[in-house]
Structure formats: C-alpha cells, structure tokens
RODO-2510 file (C-alpha; in nm, 4 decimals, decimal comma):
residues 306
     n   res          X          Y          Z
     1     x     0,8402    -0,0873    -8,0683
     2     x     0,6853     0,1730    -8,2885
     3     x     0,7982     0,5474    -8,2004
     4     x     0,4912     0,7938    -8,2214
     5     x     0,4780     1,1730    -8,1826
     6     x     0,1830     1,3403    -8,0642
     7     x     0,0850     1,6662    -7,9204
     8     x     0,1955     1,7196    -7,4921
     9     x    -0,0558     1,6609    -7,2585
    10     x    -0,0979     1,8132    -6,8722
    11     x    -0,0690     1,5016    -6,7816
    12     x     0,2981     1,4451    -7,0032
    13     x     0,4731     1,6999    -6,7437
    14     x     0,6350     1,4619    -6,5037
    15     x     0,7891     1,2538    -6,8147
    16     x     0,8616     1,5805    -6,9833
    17     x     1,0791     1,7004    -6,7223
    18     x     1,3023     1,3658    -6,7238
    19     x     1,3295     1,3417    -7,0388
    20     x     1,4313     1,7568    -7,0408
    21     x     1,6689     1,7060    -6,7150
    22     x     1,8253     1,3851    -6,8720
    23     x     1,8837     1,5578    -7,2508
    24     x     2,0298     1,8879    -7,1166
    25     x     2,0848     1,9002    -6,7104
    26     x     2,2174     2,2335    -6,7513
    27     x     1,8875     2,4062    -6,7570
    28     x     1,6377     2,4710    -6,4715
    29     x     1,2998     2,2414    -6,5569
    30     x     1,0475     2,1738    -6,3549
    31     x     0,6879     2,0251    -6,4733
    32     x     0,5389     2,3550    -6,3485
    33     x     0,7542     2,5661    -6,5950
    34     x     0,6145     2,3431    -6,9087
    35     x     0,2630     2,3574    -6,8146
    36     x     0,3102     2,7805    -6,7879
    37     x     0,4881     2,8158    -7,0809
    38     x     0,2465     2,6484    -7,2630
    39     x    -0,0406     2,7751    -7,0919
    40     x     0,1069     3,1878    -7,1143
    41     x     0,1988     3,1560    -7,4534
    42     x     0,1355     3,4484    -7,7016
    43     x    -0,0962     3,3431    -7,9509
    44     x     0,1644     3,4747    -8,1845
    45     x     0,4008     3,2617    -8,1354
    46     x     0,2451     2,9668    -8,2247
    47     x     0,3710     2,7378    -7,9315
    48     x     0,3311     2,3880    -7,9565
    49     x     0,5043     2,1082    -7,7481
    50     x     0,5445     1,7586    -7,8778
    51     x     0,6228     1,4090    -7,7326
    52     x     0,7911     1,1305    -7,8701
    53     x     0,6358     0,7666    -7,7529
    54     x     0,7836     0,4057    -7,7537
    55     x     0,5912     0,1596    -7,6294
    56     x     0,3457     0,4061    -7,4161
    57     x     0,6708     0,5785    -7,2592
    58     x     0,7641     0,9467    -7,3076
    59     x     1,1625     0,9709    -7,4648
    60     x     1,1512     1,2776    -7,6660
    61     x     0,9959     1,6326    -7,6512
    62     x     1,0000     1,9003    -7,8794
    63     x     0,9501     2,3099    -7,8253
    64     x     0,8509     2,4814    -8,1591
    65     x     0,7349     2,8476    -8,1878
    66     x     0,7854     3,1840    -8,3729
    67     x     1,0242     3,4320    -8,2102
    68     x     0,7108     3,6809    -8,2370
    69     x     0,9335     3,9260    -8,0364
    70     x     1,2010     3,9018    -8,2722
    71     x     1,2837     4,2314    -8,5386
    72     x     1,3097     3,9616    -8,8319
    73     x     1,0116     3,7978    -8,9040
    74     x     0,9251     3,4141    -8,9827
    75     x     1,1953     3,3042    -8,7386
    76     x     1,0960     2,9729    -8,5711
    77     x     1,2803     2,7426    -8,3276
    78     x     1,2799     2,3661    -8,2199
    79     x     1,5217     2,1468    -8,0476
    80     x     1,3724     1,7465    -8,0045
    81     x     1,5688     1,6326    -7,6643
    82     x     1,5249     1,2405    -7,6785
    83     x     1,6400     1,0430    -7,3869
    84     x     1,9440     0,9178    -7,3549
    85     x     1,9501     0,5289    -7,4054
    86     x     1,6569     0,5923    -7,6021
    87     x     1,7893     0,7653    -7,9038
    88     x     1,8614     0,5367    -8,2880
    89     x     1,4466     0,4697    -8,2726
    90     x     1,3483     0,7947    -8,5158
    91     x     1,2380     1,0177    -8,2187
    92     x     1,4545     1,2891    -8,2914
    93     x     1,3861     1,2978    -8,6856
    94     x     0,9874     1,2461    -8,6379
    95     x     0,9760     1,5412    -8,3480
    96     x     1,2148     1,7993    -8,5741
    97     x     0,9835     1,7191    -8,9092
    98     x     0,6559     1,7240    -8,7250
    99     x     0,8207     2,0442    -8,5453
   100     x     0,9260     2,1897    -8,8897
   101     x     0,5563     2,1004    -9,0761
   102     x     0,3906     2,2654    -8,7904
   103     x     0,6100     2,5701    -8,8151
   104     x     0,5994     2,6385    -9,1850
   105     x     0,2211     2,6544    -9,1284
   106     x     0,2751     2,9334    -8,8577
   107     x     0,5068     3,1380    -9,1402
   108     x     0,7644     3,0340    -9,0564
   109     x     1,0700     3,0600    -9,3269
   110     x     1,3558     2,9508    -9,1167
   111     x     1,3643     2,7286    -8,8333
   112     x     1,6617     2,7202    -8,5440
   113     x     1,7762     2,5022    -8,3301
   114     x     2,0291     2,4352    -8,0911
   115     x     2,2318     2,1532    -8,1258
   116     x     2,4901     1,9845    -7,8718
   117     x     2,8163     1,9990    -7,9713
   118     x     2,8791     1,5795    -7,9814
   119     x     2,9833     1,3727    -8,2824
   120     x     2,6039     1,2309    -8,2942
   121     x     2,4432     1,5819    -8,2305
   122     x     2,5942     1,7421    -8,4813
   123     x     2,5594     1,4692    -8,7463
   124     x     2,1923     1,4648    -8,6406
   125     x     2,1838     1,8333    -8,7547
   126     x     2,3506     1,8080    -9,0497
   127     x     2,2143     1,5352    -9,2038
   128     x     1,9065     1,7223    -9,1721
   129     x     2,0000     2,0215    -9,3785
   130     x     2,0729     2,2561    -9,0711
   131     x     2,3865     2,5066    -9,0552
   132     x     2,6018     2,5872    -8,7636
   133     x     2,6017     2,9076    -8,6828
   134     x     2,6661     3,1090    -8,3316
   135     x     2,7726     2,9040    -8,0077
   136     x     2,7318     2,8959    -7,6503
   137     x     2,8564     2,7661    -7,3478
   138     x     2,7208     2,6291    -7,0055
   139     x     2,8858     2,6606    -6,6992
   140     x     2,8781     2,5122    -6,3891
   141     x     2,9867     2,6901    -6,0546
   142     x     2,9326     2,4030    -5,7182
   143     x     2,7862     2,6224    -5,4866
   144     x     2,8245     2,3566    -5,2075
   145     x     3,1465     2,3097    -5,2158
   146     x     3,3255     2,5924    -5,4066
   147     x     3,5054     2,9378    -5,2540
   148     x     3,2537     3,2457    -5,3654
   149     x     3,4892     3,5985    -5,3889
   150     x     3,4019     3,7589    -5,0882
   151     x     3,0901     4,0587    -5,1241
   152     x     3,2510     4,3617    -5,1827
   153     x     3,1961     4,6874    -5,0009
   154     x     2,8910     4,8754    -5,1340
   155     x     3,0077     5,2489    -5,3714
   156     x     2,8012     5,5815    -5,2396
   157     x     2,5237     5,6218    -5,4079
   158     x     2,4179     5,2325    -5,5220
   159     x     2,2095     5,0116    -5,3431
   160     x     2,1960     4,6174    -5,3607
   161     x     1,7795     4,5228    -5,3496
   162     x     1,6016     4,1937    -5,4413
   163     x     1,4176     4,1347    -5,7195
   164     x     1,1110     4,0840    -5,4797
   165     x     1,0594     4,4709    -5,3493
   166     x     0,9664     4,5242    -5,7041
   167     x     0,6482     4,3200    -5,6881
   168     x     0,4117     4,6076    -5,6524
   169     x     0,5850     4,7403    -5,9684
   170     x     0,7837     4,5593    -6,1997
   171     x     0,8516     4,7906    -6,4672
   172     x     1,1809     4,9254    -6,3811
   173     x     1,2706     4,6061    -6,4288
   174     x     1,0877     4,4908    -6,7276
   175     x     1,2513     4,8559    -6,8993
   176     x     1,5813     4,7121    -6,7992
   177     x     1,5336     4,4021    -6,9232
   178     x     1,4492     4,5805    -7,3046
   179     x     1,7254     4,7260    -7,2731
   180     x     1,9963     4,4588    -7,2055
   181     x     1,8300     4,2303    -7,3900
   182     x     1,8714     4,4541    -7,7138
   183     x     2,2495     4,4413    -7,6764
   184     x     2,2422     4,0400    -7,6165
   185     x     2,4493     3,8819    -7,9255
   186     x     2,2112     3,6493    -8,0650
   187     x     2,0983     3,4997    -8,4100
   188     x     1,7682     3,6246    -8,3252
   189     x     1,7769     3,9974    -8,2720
   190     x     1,4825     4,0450    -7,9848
   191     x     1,2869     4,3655    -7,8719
   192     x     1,1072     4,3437    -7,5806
   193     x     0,7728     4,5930    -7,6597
   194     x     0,4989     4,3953    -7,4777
   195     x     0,5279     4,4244    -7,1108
   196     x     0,2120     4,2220    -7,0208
   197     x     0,3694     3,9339    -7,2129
   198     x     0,6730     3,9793    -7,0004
   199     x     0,4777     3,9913    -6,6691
   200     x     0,3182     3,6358    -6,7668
   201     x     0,6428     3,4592    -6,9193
   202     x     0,8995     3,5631    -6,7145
   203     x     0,8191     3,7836    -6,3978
   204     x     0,5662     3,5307    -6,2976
   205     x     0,7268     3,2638    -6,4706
   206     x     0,7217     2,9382    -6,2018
   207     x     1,1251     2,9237    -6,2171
   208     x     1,1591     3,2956    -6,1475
   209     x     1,3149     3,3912    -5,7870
   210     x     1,2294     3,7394    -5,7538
   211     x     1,4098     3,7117    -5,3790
   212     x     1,6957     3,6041    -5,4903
   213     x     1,7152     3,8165    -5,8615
   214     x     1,9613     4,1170    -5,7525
   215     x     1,8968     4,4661    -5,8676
   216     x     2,1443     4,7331    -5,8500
   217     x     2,0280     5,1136    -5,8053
   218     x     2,2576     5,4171    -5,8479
   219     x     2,0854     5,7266    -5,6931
   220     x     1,7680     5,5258    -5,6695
   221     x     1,7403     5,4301    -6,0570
   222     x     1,7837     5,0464    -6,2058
   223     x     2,1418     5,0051    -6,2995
   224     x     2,2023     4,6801    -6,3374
   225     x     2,0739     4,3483    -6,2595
   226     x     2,1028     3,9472    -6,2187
   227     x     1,8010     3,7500    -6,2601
   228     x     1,7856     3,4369    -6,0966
   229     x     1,5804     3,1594    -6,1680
   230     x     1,5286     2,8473    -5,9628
   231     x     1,3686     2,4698    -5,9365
   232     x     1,2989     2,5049    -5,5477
   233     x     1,5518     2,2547    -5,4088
   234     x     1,9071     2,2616    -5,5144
   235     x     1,9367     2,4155    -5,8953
   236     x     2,0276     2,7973    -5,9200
   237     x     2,0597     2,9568    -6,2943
   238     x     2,1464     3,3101    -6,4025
   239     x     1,8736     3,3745    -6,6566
   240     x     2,0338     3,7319    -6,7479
   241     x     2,3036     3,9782    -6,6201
   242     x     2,3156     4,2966    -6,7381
   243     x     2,3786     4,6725    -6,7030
   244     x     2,2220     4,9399    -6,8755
   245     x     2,4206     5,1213    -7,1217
   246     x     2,5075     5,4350    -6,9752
   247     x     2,6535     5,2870    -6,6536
   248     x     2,8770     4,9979    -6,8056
   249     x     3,1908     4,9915    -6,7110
   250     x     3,1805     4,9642    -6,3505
   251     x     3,1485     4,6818    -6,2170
   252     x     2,7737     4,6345    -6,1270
   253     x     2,6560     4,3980    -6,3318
   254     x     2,9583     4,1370    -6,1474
   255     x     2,8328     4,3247    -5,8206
   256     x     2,4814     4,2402    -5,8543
   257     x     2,5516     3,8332    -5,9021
   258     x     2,8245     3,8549    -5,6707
   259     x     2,5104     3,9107    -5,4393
   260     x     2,2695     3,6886    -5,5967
   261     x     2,5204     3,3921    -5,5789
   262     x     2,5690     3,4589    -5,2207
   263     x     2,2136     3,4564    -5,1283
   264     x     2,1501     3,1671    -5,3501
   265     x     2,4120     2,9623    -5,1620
   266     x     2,2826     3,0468    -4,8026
   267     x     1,9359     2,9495    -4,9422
   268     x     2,0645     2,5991    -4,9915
   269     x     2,1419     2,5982    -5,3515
   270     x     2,4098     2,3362    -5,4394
   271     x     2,4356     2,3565    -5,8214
   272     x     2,4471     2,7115    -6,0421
   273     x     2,4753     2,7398    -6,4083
   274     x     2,4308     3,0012    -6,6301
   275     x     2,5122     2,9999    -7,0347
   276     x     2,6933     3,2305    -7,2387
   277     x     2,7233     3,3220    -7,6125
   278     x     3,1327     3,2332    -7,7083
   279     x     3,1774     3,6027    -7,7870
   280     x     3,0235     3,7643    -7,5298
   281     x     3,3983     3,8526    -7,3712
   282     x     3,2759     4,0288    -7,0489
   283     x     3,0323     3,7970    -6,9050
   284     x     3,2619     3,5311    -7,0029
   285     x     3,5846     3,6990    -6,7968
   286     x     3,3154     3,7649    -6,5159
   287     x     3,1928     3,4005    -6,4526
   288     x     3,5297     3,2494    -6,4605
   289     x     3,6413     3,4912    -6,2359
   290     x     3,3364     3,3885    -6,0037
   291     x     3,4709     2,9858    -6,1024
   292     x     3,2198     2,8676    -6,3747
   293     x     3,3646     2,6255    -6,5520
   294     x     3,2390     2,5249    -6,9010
   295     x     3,0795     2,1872    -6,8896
   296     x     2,9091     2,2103    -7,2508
   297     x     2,8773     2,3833    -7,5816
   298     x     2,5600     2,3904    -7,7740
   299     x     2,5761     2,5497    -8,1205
   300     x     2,3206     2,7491    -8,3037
   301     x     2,1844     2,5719    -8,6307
   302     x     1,9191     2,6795    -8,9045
   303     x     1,7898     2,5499    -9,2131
   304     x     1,6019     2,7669    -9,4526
   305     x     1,2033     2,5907    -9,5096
   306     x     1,0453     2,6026    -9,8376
***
C-alpha cells in the first residue's frame, strides 16, 4: 500500500489523462497533449512530469517547470492532481515536495500553484506553507442542449476567417497572441518573444483547432481572435479571446467566439468551457452573456523556497 513518485513515462499517458480528467474535468486532456508538452518543452523551462503510484496504479501527476517566458525570473509552477477516492495516502504531499526539490534545483525561488477552492484543497495548500493569491473561474456553456445568441451581421470592413487559412503563415497570429497575452491579469506577467517556441507549444499543439480558432480582420489586418482548442470528440475550450489594443471596444473579440462557438457546436461539440481570472470584468460580462455558468474556482497559491 506504499505510495511512490517517480518520473512519467510514454507509456503513463493513458493513466495520466484519467487521473487529469477525474482531478479537474474542466480542462481539455488528451494523452497526446502530455506526451507533446513534454516532448516540445523549452529546455529552459525545466519541465518535468511526475506520477504518483499505489500498488502499481497511477493516482497522482504532477506538472513542474519555470515560467521561462515570464518578465520575473525564478518563477516555477506545480499543481499534484491525485485521484479522487485515492487521495489521504501522501500522493499529493510526496508529488508537491518532489515537485518543489526538483524546482529549486532549476532556480527556482518561488513556486505556484493552483489550488481548488474546497475545504480539503485549500487546507492541503496551506498546511504546506502556500498563500492565496489571484482567482479564477471555470465555466461551463452545454453546447448540446443550450440556446447560442444568434451570429450577428458582419460590420464593413471586418472579415470572420478560421484559424486554419493561417497555416502557411502563422505569425499574424502568433503577434496577436504577444500582444493580448501582455494585457492578461496574471500572477505571472508573460511576454511572448520566441515565436518558434510558440509554433511547437501551441500552434501545433495536439489540442489546438486551427478550423475552428476564429480570427477577426478589419481592412485585412488581425483584430481580434478566439482560439479554440479541442479533444476530438465532444470537449470544446476557449484557450484565449482577445483583441488587440487599438481596436477594443467594439465588439470583436465577443464576435469572433460568437463564431467559434457556432462552428464548434455544428462540429458536434457537446461540452465548452473556458476559465477566467475573477477580475477580468469584460470577458466575464461576455461569457455569461453567451450562458457560461461558473462550475468552479481555483485560486492562485505560492510559497517562497529557500
């Protein structure tokens, strides 16, 4: 009955991914997605992926790496996910300090994690020495079964195209992306510099939909767009939404998911999600509008190494 934590193996990815869509069903995983994230990694960012066993079965994992894109340095991340039924056996606490030793090797000199907001997940954190800090919320929209707003009539001068007619060249896309992602409230302030890290991690990412990403164009430039990602049968996310600064304000960033969801649903998507930070207002206001409802909070905790 021993637990034992050990390093992931290709072979881990099928157990991974229950263990991943059990913890937190909110979020797109797919065994393909772990075994490209860990194969794509920068070499910067020190990735490493750990399992928890008990009695030769997989019911915890761990993520832990350096936010090498980040403007603060020796910021590093790890949430364990243990199985539910499984957890009161020391997987969590043996992933998070074999997480946290590995990290402080990397440089690391504070680690983050995000933490469930539930009685036990937040004792789990705190006991541990880790500090809440910024939160976020999932949300849920039944594509099967819900009303969509109807699509909207198109304004002269911007055009509605998929993600996929960018595939000869993504780098309108990936300078969008910089952009937006600057203004994204976060504990970890991120600039996006290195595009051929961004061409292996997410534009060829195995959870990326390119055809059914949305990109809106006003007089034939990137204006706004809403990534999609995908796990190929019934689970649609919103990876990012955004609109670059100096076109905010009307309405394109809601226009271009608007379109996405639509296409998603006619695909045969059943479930979407997306996830907010609390204080971003605007995307907030735009997915209940579109009939997310929040169906979990996770909170942003850190403890200081050393």
């Amino acid at each position: 009955m021993t637990v034992i934590v050990r390093d992931f193996r290709p072979s881990d990815a099928e157990a991974w991914t229950r263990v991943r869509r059990a913890a937190v069903p909110y979020l797109v995983s797919t065994p393909e997605q772990i075994t490209h994230d860990l194969a794509h990694a920068h070499p910067d960012r020190h990735y490493r992926l750990l399992v928890a066993e008990r009695d030769g079965e997989i019911i915890g994992t761990a993520q832990a790496g350096i936010a090498h894109d980040s403007t603060e340095p020796g910021q590093g991340s790890c949430t364990p996910h243990v199985l539910p039924g499984h957890t009161g056996h020391g997987a969590g606490s043996l992933l998070l300090s074999s997480a946290e030793e590995h990290l402080a090797q990397a440089g690391a000199t504070v680690v983050h994690a995000w933490v469930l907001e539930t009685p036990e997940s937040l004792e789990f954190a705190r006991g541990r020495g880790y500090r809440p800090g910024r939160s976020a919320h999932f949300q849920h929209l039944d594509l099967a079964n819900g009303v969509l707003p109807p699509l909207p009539e198109v304004p002269p001068g911007v055009e509605l195209r998929p993600g996929s007619d960018f595939a000869d060249d993504p780098r309108p896309l990936f300078d969008a992306d910089a952009q937006v992602t600057l203004d994204e409230p976060s504990d970890i302030p991120t600039e996006l510099d290195d595009y051929e890290d961004w061409l292996a991690t997410i534009w060829r990412h195995p959870t990326f939909d390119a055809a059914l990403t949305t990109v809106v164009l006003v007089d034939g430039q990137v204006a706004a767009f809403s990534a999609a990602g995908t796990d190929g049968h019934r689970t649609y996310s919103s990876n990012m939404t955004g609109t670059l600064r100096a076109v905010r304000g009307r309405g394109l960033a809601k226009l271009a998911k608007n379109d996405s969801l639509h296409r998603a649903r006619a695909a045969g998507y059943t479930d979407a999600y997306t996830a907010n930070d609390t204080g971003n207002g605007p995307m907030l206001a735009i997915n209940k509008w579109f009939g997310y409802t929040v169906c979990a909070t996770e909170i942003r905790h850190a403890r200081t190494l050393g």
